[in-house]
N, C-alpha and C positions, 0 to 999 in steps of 0.2 A: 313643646309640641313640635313635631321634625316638621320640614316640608314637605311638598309632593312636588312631581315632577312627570312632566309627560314622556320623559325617557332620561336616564342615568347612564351614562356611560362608562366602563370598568377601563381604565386607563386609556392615557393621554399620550397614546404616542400618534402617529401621522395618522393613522385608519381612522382613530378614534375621533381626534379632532376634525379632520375629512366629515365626517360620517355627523358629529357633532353640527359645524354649519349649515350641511344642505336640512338636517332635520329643520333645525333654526330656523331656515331661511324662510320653513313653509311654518314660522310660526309657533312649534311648537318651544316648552319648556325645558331645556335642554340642563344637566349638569354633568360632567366629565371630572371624572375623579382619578386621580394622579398618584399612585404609591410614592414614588421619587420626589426631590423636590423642585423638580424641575420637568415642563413636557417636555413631548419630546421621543419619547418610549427610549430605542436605539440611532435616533435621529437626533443625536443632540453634539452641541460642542463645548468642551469642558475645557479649562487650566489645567493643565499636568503636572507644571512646574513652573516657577516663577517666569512672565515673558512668552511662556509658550502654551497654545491652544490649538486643540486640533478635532476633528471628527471624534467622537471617541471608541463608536464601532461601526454602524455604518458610513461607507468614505467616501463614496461618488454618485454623480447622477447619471441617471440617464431614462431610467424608468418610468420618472416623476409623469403621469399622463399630462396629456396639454388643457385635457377639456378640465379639469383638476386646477391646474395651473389659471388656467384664465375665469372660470369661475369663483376660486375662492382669490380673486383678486392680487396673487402672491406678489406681482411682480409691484404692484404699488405699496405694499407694504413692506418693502427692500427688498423682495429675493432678487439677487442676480446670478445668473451660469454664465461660466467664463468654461468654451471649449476646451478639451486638452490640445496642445498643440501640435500631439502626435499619436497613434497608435495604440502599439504596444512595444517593448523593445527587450528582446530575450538573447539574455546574454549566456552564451554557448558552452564558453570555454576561457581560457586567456586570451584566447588570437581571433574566434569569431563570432558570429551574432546575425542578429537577424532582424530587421524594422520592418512593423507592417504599420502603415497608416499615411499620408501625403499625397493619397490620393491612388486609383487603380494602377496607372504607370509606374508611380513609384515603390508601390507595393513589389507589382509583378517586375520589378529591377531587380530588386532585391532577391524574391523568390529566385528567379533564374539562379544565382548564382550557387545556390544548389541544385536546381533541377529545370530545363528549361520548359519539361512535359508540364511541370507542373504550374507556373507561368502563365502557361497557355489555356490549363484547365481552372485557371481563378475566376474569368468572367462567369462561365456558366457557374461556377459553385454559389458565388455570389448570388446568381439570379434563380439559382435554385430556393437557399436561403432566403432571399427578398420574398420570392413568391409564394412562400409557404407561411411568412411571417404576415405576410398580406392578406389571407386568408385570415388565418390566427387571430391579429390585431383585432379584426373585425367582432370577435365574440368578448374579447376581453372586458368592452363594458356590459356585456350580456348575463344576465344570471340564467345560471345553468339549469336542464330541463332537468325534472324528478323524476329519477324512474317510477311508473305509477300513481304517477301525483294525479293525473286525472288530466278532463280537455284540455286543458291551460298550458300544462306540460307540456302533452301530446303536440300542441301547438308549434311551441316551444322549438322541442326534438325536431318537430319539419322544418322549422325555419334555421336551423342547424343544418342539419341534412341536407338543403338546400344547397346552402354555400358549396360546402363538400362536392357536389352532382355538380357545380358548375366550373369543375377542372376536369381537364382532360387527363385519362390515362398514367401520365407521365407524372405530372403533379400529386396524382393520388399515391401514385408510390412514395413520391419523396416525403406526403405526409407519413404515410403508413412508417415509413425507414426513420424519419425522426420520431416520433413517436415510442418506437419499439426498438429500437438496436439502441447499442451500445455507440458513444463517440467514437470510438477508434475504428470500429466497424465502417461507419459512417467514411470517416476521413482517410482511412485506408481503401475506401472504393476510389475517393476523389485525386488522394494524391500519393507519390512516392518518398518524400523527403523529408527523415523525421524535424528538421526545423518547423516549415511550416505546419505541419501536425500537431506538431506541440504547442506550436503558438495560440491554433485555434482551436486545440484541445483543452487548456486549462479552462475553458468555458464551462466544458463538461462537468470540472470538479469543483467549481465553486459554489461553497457552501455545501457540496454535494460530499459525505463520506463516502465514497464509491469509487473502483478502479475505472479509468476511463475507458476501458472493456467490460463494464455491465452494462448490461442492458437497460437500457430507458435513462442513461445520459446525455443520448443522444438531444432526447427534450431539453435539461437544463440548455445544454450548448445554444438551443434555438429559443430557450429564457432568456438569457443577456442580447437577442437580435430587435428584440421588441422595440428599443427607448430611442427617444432624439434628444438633441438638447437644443433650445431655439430655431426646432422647425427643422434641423437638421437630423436625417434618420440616422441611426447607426454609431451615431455620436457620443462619446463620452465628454461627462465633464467635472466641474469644481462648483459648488454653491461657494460664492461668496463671505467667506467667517463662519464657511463650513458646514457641516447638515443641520447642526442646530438653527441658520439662518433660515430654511425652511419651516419646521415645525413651527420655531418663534413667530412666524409672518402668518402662519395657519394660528395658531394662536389667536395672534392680532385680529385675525377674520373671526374667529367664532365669539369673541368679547363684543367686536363691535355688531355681531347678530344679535346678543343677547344672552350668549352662551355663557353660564357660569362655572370657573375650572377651579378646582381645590387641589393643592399640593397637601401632601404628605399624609394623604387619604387613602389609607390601604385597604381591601375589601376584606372581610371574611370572610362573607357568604351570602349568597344570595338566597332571599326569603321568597318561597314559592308558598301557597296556599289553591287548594283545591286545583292541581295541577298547572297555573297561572302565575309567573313571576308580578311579584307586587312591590320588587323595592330589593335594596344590600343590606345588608351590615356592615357596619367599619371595624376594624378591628378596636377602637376603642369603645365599643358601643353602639357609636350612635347610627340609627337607625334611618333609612333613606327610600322613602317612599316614593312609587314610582308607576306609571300605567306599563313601561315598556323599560327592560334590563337587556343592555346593548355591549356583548364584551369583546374587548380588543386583545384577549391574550390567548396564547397558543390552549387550541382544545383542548390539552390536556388539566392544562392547569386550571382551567373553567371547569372540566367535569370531573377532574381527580379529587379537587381542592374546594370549589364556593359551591358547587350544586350536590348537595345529596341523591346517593343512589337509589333511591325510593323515589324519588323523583323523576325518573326517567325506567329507561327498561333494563335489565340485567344484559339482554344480548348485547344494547347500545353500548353500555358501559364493558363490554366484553371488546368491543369494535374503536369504545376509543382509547381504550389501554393498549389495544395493539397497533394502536397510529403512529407509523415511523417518525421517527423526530432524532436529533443528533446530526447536523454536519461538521463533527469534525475541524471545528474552527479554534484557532488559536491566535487572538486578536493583541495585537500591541502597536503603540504610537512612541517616538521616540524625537527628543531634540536632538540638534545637530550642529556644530558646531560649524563644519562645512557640508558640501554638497558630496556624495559619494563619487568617488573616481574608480569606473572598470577598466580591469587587465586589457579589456576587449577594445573600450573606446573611456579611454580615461578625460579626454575635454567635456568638456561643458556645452551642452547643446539642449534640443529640444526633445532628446532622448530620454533625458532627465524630470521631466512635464510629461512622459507619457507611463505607461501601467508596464513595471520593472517585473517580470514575469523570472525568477527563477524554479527554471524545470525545464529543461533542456530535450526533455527528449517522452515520449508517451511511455515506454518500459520506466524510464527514470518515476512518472507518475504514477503506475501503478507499482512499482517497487516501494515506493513511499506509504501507499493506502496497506501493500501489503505488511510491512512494518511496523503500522500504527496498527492491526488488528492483533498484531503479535505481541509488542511489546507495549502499547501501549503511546506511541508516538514516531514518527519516521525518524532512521537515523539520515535521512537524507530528506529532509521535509520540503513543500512546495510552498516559495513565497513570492507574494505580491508585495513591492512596494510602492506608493504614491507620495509624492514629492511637494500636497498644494502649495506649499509657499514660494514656490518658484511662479506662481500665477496667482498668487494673495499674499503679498507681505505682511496681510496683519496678522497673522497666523502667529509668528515669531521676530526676537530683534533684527534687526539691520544687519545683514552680512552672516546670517545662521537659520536654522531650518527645522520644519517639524515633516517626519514620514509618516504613514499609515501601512504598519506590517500587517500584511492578511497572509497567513499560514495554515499549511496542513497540511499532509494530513496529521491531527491527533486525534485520540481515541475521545467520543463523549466521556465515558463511565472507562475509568483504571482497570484495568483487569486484576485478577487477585485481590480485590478491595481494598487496594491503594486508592489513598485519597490526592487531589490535582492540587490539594493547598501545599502537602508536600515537595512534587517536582516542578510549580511553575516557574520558578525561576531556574532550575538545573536545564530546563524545557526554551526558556528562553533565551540563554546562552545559545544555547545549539544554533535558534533562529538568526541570532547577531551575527557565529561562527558561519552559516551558509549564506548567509548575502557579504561576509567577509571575505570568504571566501571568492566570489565574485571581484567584489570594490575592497584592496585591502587596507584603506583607508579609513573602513567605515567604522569599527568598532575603536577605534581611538576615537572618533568623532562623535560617538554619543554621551552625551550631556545627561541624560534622564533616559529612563523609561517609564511605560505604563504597560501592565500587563494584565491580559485580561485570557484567562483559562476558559475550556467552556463551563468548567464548574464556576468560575466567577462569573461569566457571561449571564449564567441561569439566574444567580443570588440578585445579581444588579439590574437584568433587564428584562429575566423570564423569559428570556431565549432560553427554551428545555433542554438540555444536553447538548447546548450553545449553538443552536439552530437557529440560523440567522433567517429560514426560509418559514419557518414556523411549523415544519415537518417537509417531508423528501416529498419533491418533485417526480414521484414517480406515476407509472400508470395508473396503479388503482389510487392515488391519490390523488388525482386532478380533474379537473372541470365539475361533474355530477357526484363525483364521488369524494369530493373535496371538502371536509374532512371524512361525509361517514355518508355511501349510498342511503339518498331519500331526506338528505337535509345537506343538498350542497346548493341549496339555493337559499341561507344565511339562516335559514332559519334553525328551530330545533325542537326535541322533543317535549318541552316543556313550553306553554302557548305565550307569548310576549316576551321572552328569552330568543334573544338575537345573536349571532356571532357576525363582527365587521374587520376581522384581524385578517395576517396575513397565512392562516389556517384553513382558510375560504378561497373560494375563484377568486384572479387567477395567481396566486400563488404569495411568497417572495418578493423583496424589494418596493424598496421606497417608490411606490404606485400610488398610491392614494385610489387606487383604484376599487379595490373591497368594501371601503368607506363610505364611496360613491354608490357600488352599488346596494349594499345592506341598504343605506339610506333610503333608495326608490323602493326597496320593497319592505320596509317598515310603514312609511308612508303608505304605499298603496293597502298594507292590513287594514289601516285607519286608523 
């Protein structure tokens, strides 16, 4: 005879477990079921190669909310964040380059020496940025009004609108403009000098398959503004032994509420009866009874895959087949024998600690998206590398290193119906040879790699078409309409069937925030 359970939740990655404790907390019967053998979802830290361990695909913090942070207790059950100790650092050429981070002065030094107009227009851009983030933050723990959901909404909607009516003029532009342009749009009103553009245009393209001339990347750009790291806004930084030291400590909290997590618990489908989720199935059978089915994976894969189409309405299932998903990510972690040395600034410094941005230039970024639509991957791709073991040595041995390559642009799906299991290695070559090309030290210096396509991305962590944001951050997908006008407020068309994933307000990245909220309004059903 199976159990019952006042809520089950379909995988264990951060949302899930988030979303698992605060139910806990208020009591209820909580069981979170884990496909992998390990939580975690994409927040997890894995061995690669003997010695060396690293992120395995999401790399940095910054987003993690605080109220999240101090509720589910993280920091007493080890998490630590260790700041980066700089920036960003985007290497040009042989001969130049460009540091933003040490502070506004230092920044705007740097800036000058391409442009001094531009220097001069960084405070306001800043506080453009600040104040429209300011706004923003504030709905982030908000669940979003339903169009037509009735007084509660309508509530809802005014106490939204509100905020908005309480900027002047000036400020409502600058939301309207982020919002609805394009990043380059954006940064080409603010400044002249493709270094800085580009610096603070890769914003626009992460995770985002998009040229940073579409429009409504301007949003993503203003997604990575949101996070602090110990209280400090705007901060990037390192979890300690890496993301997995996170979810492991969320973990930690939803055992000691009572919460019970199963590894290698894969769903098949969730069992609805009289249009009321009543429980899953495991792929092996067994069968998991439940008042309330709570799931953490990309929409698609909840109502492509565990919920039958009868079960909901043909339009819905018309609306979430056409839910964008795919950014374009091409994920790899690499040891390292030494530290990379650039043509540009080949010593050793704190350049090396901060987010190694190659892509020189905004053309350079959209020639690249342009690329991957054609061919199928940039012959000139865009990468990030992060360096944590220059700020956690336990990452790797004494005296050697593990990176975190974030790349793109690649194509989700091959064109022609070429499959990703054939070029990802032809694929990652390329990405060695471009940050080689930079540091030409660095491809002698790799020891191992891990490579992770978006077609691996999908198999391993249902990132769909290796969507690390769990679909595009674009207009009609966000806030109310996130994932599917009329159920962007976690719920769904089928009554105790929840979604807590990063498919929901407000978006992408290790937030724990979705978690947080699903939870308040699972509780408040009853």
């Amino acid at each position: 005879m199976s159990k019952s359970y006042d809520a089950v939740i379909i995988g264990g990655g951060h949302n899930g477990l988030v979303c698992a404790c605060y139910l806990a907390a208020r009591g209820l019967k909580v069981r979170v079921l884990e496909r992998r053998h390990v939580v975690g979802g994409a927040a997890v830290t894995e061995e690669f190669h003997p010695g060396f361990r690293n992120s395995t695909a999401s790399y940095t913090v910054s987003l993690l909310n605080p109220k999240v942070i101090r509720d589910l207790k993280l920091a007493e059950h080890g998490l630590k964040v260790v700041e980066r100790p700089f920036g960003n650092f985007l290497p040009l050429n042989d001969r130049e380059f460009i540091k933003v981070g040490g502070g506004l002065a230092a920044t705007q030094a740097e800036v000058a020496r391409f442009s001094k107009r531009d220097a001069e227009r960084l405070p306001d851009y800043y506080r453009m940025l600040d104040g429209v983030a300011a706004v923003l933050k504030d709905l982030l723990l908000e669940t979003p009004p339903n169009v037509g959901g009735g007084i509660a909404d309508m509530l809802q909607a005014w106490k939204v609108g509100k905020r908005f009516k309480s900027l002047d003029m000036a400020a409502r532009r600058d939301v309207l403009d982020l919002f609805t342009k394009s990043a380059g749009d954006v940064l080409d009103y603010w400044f002249e000098s493709d270094p800085i553009k580009a610096c603070f245009g890769f914003d626009g393209v992460v995770g985002n398959y998009a040229s940073p001339y579409t429009p409504g990347t301007a949003y993503v750009l203003l997604h990575h503004v949101f996070g602090e790291v110990n209280g400090k806004p705007g901060i990037w930084g390192h979890a300690v032994g890496g993301m997995g030291a996170i979810t492991q400590a969320m973990a930690r909290e939803a055992v000691a509420r009572g919460v019970e997590i199963s590894l290698d618990a894969a769903v098949a489908k969730v069992e609805v009866s009289d249009g009321k989720a009543t429980g899953v199935v495991l792929e092996d059978g067994t069968v998991i009874s439940a008042k309330r089915v709570v799931s953490n994976l990309n929409p698609k894969l909840l109502f492509g895959k565990l919920v039958s189409g009868a079960d909901t309405t043909a339009e819905f299932g018309q609306r979430i087949e056409a839910y964008k998903v795919g950014s374009g990510t091409f994920r790899m972690n690499v040891a390292l024998s030494e530290l990379p040395k650039f043509s540009c600034l080949p010593e050793a410094g704190p350049h090396l600690s901060s987010g190694i941005i190659m892509a020189p230039s905004m053309r350079y970024m959209e020639q690249a998206f342009f690329d991957a639509k054609t061919f199928g991957w940039s012959k000139k791709p865009i990468v990030e590398i992060l360096i944590p073991s220059t700020v956690d040595d336990s990452l790797a041995p004494a005296g050697q290193h593990v990176a975190s390559l974030f790349c793109q642009h690649v194509a989700p799906t091959l064109p022609d119906g070429r499959s990703w299991d054939d070029y990802r290695e032809e694929v990652a070559d390329l990405m060695v040879a471009t940050v080689n090309g930079f540091a030409p030290n660095f491809k002698a210096s790799v020891i191992a790699r891990q490579i992770h396509s978006p077609l691996d991305l999908e198999r391993k962590f249902g990132l769909v078409g290796g969507d690390i944001m769990h679909g595009a951050l674009t207009l009609d997908q966000l806030f109310s309409t996130r994932p599917v006008m009329g159920y962007g407020d976690y719920r769904t068309p089928v009554k105790g069937l929840y979604q807590c994933g990063s498919g929901t307000h407000p978006g992408g990245g290790v937030t724990g925030i979705p978690g947080h909220n699903a939870a308040r309004e699972i509780l408040k059903d009853g």
